[in-house]
MMTF fields as JSON, N, C-alpha, C and O atoms, coordinates in Angstrom:
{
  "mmtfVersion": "1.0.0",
  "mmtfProducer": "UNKNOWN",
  "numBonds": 463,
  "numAtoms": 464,
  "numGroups": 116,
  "numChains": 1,
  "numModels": 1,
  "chainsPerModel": [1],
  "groupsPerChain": [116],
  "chainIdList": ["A"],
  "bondAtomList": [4, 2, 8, 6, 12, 10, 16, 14, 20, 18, 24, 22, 28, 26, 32, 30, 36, 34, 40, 38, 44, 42, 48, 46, 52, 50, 56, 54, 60, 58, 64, 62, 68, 66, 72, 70, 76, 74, 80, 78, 84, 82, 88, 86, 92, 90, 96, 94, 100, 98, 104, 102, 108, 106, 112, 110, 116, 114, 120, 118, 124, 122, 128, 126, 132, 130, 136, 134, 140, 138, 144, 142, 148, 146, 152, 150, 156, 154, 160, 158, 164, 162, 168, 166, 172, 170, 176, 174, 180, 178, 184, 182, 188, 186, 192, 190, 196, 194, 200, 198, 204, 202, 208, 206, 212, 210, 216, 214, 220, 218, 224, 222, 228, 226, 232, 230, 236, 234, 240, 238, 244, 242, 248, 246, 252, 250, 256, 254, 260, 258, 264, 262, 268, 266, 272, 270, 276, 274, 280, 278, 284, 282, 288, 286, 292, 290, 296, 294, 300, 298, 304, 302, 308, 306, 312, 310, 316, 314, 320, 318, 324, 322, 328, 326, 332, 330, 336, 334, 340, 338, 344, 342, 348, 346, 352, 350, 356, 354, 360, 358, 364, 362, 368, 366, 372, 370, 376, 374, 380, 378, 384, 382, 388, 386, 392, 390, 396, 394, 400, 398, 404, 402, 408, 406, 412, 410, 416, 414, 420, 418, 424, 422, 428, 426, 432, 430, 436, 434, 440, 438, 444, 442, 448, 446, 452, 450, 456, 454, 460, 458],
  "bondOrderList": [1, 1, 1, 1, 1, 1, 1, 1, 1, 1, 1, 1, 1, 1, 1, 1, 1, 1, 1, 1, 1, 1, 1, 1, 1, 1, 1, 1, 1, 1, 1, 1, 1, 1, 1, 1, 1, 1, 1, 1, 1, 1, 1, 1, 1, 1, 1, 1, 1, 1, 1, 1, 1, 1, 1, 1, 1, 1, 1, 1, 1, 1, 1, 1, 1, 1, 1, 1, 1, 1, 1, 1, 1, 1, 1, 1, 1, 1, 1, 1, 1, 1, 1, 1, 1, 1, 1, 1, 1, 1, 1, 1, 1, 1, 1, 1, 1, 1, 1, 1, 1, 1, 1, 1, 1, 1, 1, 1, 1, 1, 1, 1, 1, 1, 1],
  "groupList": [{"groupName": "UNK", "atomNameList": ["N", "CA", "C", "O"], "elementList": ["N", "C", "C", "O"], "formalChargeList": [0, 0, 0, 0], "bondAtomList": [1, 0, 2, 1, 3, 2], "bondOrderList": [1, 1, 2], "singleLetterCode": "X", "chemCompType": "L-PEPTIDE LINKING"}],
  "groupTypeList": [0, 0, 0, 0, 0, 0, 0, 0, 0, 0, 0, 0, 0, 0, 0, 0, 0, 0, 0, 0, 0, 0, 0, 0, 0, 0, 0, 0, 0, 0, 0, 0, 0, 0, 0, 0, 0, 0, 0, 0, 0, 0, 0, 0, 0, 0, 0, 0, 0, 0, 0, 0, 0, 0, 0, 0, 0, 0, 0, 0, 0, 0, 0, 0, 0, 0, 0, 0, 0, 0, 0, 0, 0, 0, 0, 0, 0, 0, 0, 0, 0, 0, 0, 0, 0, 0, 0, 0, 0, 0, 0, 0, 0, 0, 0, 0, 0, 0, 0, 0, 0, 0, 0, 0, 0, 0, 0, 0, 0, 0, 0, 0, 0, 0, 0, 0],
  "groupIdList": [1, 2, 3, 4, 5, 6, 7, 8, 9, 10, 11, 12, 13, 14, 15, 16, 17, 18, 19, 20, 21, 22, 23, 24, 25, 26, 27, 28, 29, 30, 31, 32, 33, 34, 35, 36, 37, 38, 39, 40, 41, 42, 43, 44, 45, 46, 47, 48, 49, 50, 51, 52, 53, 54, 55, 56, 57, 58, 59, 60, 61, 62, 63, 64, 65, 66, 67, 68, 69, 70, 71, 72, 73, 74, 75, 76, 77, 78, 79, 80, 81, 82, 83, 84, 85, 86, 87, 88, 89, 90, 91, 92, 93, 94, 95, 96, 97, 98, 99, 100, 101, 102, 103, 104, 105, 106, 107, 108, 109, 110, 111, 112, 113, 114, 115, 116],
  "secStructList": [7, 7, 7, 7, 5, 7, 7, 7, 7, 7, 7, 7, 3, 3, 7, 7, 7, 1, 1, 1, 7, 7, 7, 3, 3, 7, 1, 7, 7, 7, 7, 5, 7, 3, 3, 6, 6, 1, 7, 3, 3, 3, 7, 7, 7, 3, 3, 7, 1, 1, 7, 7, 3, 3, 3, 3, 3, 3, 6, 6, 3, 3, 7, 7, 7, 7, 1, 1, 1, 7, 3, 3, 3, 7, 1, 1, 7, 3, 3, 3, 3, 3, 1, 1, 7, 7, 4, 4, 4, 7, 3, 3, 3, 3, 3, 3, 3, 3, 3, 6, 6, 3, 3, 3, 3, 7, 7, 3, 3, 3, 7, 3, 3, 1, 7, 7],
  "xCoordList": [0.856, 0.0, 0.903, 1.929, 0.573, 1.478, 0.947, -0.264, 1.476, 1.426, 0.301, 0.147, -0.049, -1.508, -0.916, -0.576, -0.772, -1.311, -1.668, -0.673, -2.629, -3.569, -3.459, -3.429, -3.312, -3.038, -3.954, -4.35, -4.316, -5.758, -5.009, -4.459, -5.23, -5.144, -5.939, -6.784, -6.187, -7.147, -7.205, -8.273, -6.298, -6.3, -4.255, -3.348, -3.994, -2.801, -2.984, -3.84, -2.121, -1.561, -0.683, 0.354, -0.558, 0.819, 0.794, -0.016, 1.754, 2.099, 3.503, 4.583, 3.13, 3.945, 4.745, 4.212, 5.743, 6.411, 7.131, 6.36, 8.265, 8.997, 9.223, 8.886, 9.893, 10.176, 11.043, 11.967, 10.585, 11.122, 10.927, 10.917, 10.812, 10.259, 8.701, 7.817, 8.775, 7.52, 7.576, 8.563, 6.194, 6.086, 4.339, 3.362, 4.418, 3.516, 3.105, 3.89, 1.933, 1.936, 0.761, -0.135, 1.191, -0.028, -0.799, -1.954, -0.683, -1.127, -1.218, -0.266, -2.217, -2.48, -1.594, -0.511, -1.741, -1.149, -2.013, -1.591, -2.774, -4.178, -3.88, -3.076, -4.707, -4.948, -3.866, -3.394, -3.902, -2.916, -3.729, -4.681, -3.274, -3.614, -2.911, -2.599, -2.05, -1.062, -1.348, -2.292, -0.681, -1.25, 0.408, 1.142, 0.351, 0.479, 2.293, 2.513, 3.057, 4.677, 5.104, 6.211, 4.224, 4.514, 5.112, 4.795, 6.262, 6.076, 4.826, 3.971, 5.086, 3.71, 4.846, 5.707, 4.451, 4.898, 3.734, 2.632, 4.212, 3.839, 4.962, 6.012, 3.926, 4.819, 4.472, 3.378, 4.942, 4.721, 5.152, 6.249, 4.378, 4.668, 3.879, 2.934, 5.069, 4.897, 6.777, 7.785, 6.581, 7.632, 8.254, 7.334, 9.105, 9.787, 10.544, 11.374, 10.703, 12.085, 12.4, 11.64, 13.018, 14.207, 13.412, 12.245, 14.149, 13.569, 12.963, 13.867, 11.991, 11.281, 11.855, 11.908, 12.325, 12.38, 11.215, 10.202, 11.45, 9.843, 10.174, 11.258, 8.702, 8.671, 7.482, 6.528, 7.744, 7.038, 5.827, 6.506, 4.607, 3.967, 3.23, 2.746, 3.014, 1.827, 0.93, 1.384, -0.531, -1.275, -1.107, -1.53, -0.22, -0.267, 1.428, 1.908, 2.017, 3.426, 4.337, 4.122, 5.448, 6.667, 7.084, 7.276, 7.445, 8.476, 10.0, 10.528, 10.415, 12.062, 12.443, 11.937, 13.683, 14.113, 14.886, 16.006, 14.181, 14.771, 14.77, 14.108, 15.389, 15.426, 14.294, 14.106, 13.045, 11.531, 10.668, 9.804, 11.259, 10.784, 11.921, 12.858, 11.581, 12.921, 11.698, 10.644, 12.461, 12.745, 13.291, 14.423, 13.166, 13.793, 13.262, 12.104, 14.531, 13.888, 14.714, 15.936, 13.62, 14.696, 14.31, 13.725, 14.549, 14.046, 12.527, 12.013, 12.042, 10.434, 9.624, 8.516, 9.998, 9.19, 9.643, 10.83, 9.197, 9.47, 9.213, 8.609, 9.666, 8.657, 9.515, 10.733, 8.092, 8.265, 7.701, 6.579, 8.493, 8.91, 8.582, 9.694, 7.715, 7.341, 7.987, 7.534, 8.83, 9.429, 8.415, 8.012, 8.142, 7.993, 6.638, 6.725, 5.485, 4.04, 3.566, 3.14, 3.652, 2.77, 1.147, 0.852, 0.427, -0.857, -1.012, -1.69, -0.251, -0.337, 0.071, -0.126, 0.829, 1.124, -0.216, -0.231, -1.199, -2.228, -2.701, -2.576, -3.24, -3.72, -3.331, -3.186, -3.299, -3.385, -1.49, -0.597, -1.41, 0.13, -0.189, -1.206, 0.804, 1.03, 2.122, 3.08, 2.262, 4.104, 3.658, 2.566, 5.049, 4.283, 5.97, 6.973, 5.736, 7.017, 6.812, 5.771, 7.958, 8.121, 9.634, 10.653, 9.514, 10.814, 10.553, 9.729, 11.387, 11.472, 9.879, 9.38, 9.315, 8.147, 6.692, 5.723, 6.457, 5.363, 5.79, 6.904, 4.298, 4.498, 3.145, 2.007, 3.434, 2.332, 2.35, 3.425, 0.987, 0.656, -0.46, -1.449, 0.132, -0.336, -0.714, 0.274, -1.931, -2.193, -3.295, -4.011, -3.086, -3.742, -3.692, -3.086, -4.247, -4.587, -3.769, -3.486, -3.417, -2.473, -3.81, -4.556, -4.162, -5.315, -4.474, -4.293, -4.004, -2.856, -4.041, -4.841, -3.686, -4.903, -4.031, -2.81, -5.137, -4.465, -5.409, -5.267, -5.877, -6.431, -5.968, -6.565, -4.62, -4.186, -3.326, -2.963],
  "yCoordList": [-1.167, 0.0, 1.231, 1.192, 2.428, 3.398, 4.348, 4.216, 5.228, 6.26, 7.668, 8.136, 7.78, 8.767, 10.033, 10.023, 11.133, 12.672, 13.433, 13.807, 14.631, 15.285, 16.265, 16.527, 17.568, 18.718, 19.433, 19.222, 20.595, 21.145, 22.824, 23.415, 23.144, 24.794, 25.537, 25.611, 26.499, 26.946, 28.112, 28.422, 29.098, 30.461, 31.118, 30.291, 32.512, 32.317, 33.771, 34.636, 33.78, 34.758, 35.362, 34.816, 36.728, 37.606, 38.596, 39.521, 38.44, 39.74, 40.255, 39.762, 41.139, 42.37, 43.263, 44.346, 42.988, 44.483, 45.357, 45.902, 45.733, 46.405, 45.98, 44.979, 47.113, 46.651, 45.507, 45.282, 44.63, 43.684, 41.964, 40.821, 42.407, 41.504, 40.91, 41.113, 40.217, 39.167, 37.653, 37.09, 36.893, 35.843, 35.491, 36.235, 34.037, 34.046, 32.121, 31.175, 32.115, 30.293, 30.398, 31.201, 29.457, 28.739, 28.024, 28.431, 26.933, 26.209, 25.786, 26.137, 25.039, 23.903, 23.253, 23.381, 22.568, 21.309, 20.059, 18.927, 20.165, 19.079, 18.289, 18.617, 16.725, 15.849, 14.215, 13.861, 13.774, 12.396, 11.128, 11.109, 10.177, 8.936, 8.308, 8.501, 7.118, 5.685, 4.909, 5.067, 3.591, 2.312, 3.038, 4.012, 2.055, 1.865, 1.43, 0.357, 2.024, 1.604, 1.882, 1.437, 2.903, 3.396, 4.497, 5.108, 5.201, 6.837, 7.616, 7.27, 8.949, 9.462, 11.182, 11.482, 12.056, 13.264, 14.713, 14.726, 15.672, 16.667, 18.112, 18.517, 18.607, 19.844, 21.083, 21.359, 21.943, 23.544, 24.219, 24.162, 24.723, 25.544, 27.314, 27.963, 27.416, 28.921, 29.248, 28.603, 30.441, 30.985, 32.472, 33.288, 32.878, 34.676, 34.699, 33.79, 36.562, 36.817, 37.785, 38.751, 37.848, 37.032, 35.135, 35.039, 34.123, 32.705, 32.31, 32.387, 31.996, 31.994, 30.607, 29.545, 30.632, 29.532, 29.052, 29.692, 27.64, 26.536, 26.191, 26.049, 26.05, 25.249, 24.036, 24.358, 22.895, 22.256, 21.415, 20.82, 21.167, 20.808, 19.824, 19.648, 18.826, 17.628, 17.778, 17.868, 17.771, 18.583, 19.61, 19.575, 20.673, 21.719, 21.711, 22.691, 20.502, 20.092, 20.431, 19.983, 21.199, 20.771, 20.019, 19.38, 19.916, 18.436, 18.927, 19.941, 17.785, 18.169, 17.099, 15.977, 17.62, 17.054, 15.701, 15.814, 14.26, 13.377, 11.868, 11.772, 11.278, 9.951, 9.577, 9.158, 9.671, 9.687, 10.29, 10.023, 11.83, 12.718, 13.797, 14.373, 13.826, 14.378, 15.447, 15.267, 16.5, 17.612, 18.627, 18.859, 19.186, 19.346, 20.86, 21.108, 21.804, 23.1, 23.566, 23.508, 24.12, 24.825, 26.122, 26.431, 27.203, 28.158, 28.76, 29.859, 27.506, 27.414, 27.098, 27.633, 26.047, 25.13, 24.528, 24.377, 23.846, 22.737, 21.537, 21.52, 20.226, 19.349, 18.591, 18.647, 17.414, 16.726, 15.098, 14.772, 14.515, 13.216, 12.106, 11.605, 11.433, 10.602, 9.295, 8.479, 9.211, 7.199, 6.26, 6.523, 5.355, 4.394, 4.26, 3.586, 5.003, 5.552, 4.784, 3.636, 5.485, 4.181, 4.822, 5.665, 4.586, 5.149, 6.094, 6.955, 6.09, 7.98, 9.441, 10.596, 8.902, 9.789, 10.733, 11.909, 9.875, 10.317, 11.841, 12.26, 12.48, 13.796, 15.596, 15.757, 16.229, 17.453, 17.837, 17.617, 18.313, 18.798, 20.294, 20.753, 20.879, 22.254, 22.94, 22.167, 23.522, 24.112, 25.479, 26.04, 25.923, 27.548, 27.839, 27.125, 29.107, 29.83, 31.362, 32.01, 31.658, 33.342, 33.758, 33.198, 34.68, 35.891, 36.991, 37.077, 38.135, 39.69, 40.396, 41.418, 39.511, 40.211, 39.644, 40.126, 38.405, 38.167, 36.486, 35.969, 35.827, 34.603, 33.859, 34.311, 32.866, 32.118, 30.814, 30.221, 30.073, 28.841, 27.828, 28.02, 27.085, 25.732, 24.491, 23.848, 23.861, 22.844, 21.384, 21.602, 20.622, 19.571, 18.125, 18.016, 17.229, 16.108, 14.912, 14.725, 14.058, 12.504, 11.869, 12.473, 10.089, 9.5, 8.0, 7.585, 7.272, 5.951, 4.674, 4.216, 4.436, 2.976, 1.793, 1.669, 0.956, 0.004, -1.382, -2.588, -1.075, -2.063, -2.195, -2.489, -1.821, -2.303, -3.753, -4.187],
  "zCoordList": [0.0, 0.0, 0.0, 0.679, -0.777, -1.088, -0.156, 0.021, 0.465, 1.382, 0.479, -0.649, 1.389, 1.058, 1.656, 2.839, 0.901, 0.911, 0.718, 0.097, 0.593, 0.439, 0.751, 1.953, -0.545, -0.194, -0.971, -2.117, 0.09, -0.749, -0.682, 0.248, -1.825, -2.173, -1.928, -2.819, -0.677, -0.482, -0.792, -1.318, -0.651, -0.844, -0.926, -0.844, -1.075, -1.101, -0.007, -0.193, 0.965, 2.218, 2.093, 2.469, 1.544, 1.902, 2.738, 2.7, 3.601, 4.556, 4.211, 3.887, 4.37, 3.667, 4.89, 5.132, 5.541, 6.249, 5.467, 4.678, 5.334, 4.775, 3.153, 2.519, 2.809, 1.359, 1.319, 2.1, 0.116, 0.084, 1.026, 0.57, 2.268, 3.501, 3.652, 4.484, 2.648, 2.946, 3.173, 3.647, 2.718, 4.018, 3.144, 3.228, 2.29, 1.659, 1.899, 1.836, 2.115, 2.344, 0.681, 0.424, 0.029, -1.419, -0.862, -0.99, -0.165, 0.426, 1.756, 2.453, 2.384, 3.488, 3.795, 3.224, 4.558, 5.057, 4.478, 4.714, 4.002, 3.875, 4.841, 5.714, 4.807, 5.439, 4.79, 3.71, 5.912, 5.324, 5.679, 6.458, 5.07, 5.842, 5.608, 4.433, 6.276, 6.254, 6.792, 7.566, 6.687, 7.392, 8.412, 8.25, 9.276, 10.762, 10.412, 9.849, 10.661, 10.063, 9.028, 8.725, 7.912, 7.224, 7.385, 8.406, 6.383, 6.586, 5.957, 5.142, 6.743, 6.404, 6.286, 7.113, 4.984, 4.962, 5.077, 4.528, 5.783, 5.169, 4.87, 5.37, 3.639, 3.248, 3.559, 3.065, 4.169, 4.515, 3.376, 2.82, 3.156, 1.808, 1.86, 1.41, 2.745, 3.234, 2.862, 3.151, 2.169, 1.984, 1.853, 1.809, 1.802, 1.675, 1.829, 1.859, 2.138, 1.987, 3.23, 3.157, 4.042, 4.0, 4.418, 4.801, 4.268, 3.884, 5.333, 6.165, 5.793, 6.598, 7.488, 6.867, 9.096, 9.825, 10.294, 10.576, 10.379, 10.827, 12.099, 12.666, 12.548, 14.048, 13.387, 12.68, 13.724, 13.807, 14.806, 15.643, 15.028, 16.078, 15.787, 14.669, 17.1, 16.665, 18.133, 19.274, 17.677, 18.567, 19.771, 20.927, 18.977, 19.789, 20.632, 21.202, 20.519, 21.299, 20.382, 19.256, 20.555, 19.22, 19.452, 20.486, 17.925, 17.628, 17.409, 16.951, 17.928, 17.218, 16.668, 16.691, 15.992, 14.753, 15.268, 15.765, 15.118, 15.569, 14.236, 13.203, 14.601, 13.435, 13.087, 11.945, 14.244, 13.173, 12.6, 11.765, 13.577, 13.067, 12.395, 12.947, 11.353, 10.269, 9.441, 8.831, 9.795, 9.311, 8.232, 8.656, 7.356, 6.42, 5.628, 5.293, 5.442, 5.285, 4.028, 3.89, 2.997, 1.678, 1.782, 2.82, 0.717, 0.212, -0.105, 0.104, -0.716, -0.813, -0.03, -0.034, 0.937, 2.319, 2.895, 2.608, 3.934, 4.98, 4.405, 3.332, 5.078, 5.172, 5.953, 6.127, 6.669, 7.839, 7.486, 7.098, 7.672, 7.256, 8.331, 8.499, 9.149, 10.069, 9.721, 8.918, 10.249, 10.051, 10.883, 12.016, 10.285, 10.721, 11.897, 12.923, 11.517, 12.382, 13.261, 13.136, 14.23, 15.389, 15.549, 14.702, 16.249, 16.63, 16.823, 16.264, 17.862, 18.949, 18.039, 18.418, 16.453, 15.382, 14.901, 14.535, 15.028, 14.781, 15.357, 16.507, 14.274, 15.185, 14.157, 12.945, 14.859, 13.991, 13.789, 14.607, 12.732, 12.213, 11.916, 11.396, 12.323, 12.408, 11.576, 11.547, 11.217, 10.448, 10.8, 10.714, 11.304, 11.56, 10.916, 10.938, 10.407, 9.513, 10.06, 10.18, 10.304, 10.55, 10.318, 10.721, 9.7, 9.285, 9.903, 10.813, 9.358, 9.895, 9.426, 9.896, 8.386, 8.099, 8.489, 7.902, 9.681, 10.327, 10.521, 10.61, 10.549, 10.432, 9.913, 10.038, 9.426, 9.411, 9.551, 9.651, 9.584, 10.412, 9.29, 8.584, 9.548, 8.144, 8.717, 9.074, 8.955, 9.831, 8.598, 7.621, 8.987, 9.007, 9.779, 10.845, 9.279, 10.068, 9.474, 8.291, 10.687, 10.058, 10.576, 11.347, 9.903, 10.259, 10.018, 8.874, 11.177, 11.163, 11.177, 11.993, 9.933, 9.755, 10.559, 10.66, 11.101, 11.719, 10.553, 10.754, 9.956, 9.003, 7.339, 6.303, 7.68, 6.147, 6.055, 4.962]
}
């Protein structure tokens, strides 16, 4: 079974401080689903200038950057990489991004099948 993700385009966000200094997300986080030991990804796709740092969260807790939970930040976005999913993975995902010119916040849902 191939790993499920789901990203929905909802609207596009720019904040604007100074010249030059913005901070724009295209998209959601959408929603995921995996069976149970799979990886499961999502992408933050909030970006600017100057290049925006991520915090990542799973219901409301941050995460840090560890061997299952892997992390990964370019120019354009984040994304967060779940090794190997147990149950308790389950639940709401957060990416929040902020630079010199605001921040913003990108959320959706992981859903860990135990029936595949």
């Amino acid at each position: 079974m191939s790993n499920l993700v789901a990203v929905l385009v909802l609207c596009c966000t720019v904040i604007s401080a100074t010249a030059g200094q913005t901070i724009k997300k295209s998209a959601e986080l959408g929603n995921a689903a995996v069976c149970i030991g799979y990886t499961a990804y999502f992408l933050c796709d909030i970006y600017g200038n100057p290049m925006p740092h991520y915090d990542w969260f799973h219901n409301g807790v941050k995460i840090n950057n560890t061997m299952r939970f892997n992390m990964r930040q370019t120019p354009q976005y984040s994304r967060l990489r779940i090794i190997n999913t147990i149950a308790t993975d389950s639940g709401e995902y957060s990416c929040k991004a902020f630079n010199a010119a605001g921040d913003l916040t990108s959320s959706g849902q992981l859903h860990i099948r135990t029936d595949c």
